[in-house]
C-alpha positions in Angstrom: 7.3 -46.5 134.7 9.5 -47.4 131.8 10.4 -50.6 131.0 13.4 -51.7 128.6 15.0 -54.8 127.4 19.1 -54.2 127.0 22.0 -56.0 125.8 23.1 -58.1 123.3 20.6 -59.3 120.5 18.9 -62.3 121.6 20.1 -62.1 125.3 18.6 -58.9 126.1 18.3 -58.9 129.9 14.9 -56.6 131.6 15.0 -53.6 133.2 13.4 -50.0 134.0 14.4 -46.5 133.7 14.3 -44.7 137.2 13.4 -41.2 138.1 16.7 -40.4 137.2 16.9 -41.5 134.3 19.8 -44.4 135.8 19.2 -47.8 133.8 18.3 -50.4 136.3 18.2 -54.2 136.1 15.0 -55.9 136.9 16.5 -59.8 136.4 15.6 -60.5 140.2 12.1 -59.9 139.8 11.1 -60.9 136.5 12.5 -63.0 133.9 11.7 -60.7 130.6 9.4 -58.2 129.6 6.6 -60.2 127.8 3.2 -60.8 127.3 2.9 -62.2 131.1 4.6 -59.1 132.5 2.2 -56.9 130.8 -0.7 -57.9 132.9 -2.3 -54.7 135.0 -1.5 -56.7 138.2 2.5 -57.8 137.3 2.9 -54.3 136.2 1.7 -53.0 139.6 3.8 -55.3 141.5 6.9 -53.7 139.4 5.8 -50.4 140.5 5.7 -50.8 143.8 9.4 -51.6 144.2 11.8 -49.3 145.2 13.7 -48.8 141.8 16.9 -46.7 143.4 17.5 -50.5 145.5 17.6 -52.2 142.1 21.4 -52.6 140.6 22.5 -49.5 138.2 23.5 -51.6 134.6 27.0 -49.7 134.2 27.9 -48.0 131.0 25.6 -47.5 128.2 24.5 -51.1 126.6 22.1 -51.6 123.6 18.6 -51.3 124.1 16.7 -54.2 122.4 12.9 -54.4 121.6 10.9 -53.2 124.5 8.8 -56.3 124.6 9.6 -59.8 124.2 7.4 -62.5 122.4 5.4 -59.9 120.0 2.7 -61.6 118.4 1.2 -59.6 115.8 2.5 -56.0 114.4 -1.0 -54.4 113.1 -0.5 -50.8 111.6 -3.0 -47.9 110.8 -2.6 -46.4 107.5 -3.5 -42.8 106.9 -4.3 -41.8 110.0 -3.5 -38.3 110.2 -5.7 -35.6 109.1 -2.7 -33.3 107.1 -0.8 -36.9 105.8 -4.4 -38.6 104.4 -5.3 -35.4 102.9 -2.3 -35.2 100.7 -3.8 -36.8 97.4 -6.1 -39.3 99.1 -9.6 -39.2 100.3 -9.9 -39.2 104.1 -11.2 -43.0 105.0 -14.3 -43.8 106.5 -12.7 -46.6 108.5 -9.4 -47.3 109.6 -6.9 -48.6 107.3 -5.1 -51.8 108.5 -2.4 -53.6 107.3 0.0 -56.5 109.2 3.7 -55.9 109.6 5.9 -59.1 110.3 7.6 -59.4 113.6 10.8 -60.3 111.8 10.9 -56.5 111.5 11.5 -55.7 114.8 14.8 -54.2 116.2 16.0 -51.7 118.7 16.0 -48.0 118.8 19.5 -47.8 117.8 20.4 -50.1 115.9 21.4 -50.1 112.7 18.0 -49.4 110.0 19.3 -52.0 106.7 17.9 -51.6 103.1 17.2 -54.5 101.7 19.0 -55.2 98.0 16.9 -54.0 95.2 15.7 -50.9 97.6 15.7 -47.9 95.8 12.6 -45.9 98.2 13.6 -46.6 101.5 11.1 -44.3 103.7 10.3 -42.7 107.2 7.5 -42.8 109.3 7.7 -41.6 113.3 4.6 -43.2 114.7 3.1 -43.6 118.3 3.0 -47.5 118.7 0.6 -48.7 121.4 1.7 -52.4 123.2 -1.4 -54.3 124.4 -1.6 -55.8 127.8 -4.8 -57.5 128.2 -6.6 -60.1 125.3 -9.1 -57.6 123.7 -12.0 -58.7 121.4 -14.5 -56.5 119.8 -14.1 -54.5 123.3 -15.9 -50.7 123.2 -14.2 -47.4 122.4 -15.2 -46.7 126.2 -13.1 -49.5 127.5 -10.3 -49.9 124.9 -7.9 -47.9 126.7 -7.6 -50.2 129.3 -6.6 -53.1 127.3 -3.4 -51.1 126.7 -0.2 -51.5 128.7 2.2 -48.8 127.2 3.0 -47.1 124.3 6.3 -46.3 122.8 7.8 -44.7 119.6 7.8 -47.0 116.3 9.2 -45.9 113.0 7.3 -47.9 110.4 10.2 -47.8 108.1 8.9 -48.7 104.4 10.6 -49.6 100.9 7.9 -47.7 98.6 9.2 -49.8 94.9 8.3 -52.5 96.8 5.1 -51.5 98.7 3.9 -49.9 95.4 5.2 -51.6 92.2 5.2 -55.1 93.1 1.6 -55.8 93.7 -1.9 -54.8 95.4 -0.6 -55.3 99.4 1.7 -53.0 101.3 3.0 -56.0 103.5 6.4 -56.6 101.1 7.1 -52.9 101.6 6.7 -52.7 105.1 7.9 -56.1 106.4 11.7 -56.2 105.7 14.5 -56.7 108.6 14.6 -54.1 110.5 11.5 -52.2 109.1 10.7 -51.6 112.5 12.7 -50.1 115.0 10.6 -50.1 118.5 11.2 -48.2 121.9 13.7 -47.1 123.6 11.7 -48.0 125.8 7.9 -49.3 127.0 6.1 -46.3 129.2 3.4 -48.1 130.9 -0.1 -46.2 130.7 -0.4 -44.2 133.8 2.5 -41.6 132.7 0.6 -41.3 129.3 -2.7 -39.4 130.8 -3.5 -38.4 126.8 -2.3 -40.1 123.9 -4.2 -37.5 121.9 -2.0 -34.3 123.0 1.4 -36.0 122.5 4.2 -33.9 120.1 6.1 -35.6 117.5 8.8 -35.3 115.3 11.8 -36.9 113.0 14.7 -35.2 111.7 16.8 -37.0 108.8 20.5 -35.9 109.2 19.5 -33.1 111.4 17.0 -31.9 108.8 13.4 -31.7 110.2 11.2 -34.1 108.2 8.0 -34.4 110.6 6.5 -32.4 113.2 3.1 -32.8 114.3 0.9 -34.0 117.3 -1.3 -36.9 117.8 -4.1 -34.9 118.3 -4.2 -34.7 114.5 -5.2 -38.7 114.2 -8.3 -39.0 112.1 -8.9 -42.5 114.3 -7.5 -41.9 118.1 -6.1 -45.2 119.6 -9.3 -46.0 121.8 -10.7 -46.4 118.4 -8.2 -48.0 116.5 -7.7 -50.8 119.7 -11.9 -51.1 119.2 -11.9 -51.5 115.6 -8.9 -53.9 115.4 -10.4 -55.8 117.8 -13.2 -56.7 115.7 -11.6 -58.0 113.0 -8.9 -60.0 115.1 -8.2 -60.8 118.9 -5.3 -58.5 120.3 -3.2 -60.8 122.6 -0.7 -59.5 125.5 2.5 -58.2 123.9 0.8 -57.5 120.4 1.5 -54.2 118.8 -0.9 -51.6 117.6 1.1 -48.8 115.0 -1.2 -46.1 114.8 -0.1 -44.1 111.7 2.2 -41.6 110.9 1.7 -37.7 110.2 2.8 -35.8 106.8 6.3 -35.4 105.9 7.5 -38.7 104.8 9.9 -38.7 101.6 7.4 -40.4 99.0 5.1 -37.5 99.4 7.7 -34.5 98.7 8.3 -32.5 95.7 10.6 -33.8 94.4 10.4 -37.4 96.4 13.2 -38.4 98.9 14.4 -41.5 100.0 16.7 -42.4 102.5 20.4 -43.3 101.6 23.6 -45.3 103.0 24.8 -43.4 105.9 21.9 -41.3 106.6 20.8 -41.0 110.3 17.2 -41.0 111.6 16.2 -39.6 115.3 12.4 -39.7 116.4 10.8 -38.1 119.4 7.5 -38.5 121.1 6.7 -36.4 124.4 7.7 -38.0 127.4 8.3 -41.2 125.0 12.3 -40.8 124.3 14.1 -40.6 121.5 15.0 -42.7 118.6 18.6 -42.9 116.9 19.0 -44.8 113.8 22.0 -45.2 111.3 21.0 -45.9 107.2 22.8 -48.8 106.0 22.1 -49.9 102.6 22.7 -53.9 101.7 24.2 -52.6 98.2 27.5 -51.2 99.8 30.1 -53.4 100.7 30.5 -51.5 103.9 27.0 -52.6 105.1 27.7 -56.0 103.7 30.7 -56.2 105.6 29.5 -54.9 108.9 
């Protein structure tokens, strides 16, 4: 099942995805997609309607955030074998850092530098959306605390991340730092989140190809670990790191610019579609 949120920025309406591939509006049955929908037996309840009886949502309207009500955006940090090993010693435990919520947005919209960016970055990444409370739970039985998973680009300003002291969260954490969806595939259409392909392409340029099987933590693991250093509520977010090919590891280094265009893919995930729009230009400042 895929689950989206669509239309205008803070009136985003929900809805699902049918077989196919027709946008239908779930308003009748539930009033959002948020931590309360994202119980195991709400989401069954959704899955045993008929989706073709639902009304088709005409035209093509924005997609917003997946999930409503996020609580907490916690990301994994050199996670993938090939990205860790470039310059940095492979980590012993997983690397966690917080990303504001403030950073959310929608798969296509509009990606905004922030003034005084000069290192704007990429990063495709497999995001996992928790569904059930999970503390210190077992690698065994993390899974099942998930409800979905999606595509996340955890879009980062390196000057800041880097130069302007010891924590990444100023980097990571601007408006719009986090572009989430298109949409939420709930679990049982995900039978491995270890053998899924991904990929990002930078004005048709391939940046990033790789597969999660390459993650040095998988996501049973990072859901356990997290969970024992903080309680994972319904709706929270889980990032879990992104493979080589980002622009602050190239030779030379390259960072996005005004007007670029960003599309992300994960297997059976969608697709991403992000415009480059830099606060210095009067055009962005304008639009």
């Amino acid at each position: 099942m895929k689950l989206v949120r669509y239309g205008p920025r803070g009136r985003e309406r929900p809805g699902l995805i049918d077989a196919d591939g027709v946008l239908r509006d779930l308003s009748a049955h539930v009033p959002d997609i948020g931590p309360s929908t994202l119980a195991p037996a709400r989401l069954a309840a959704l899955r045993r309607l008929d989706a073709r009886a639902l009304p088709a949502v005409p035209r093509r309207p924005r997609l917003g955030v997946p999930v409503a009500g996020v609580g907490k955006i916690v990301a994994a940090g050199l996670n993938y074998r090939a990205h860790a090993a470039a310059g940095h010693t492979l980590p012993d435990e997983p690397i966690l850092f917080l990303k504001a919520t403030s950073a959310l947005c929608g798969a296509r919209d509009t990606v905004r530098l922030p003034p005084g960016a000069t290192r704007g970055d990429w990063e495709v990444e497999l995001a996992l959306v928790i569904g059930r409370r999970a503390s210190a739970v077992p690698v065994a039985r993390a899974l099942d605390h998930v409800a979905g998973y999606c595509i996340a680009n955890d879009v980062s300003e390196r000057a800041f991340q880097f130069e302007r002291g010891p924590t990444w969260d100023k980097g990571k954490s601007c408006d719009t730092f986090c572009p989430l969806g298109p949409w939420l595939v709930t679990r049982e259409e995900v039978p491995d989140p270890q053998a899924l392909d991904l990929r990002l392409t930078l004005d048709g340029e391939t940046m990033q190809v790789s597969n999660t099987a390459d993650m040095l933590f998988t996501c049973a693991e990072l859901v356990a670990r997290a969970s024992r250093y903080m309680t994972l509520h319904p709706g929270d977010v889980l990032l879990t790191g992104t493979p080589p090919g980002s622009g602050f590891l190239r030779a030379p280094p390259r960072y996005l610019r005004h007007g670029q265009t960003m599309r992300l893919g994960i297997a059976g995930l969608g697709e991403q579609c992000s415009r480059v729009l830099s606060q210095r230009c009067r055009s962005a400042m304008a639009e």
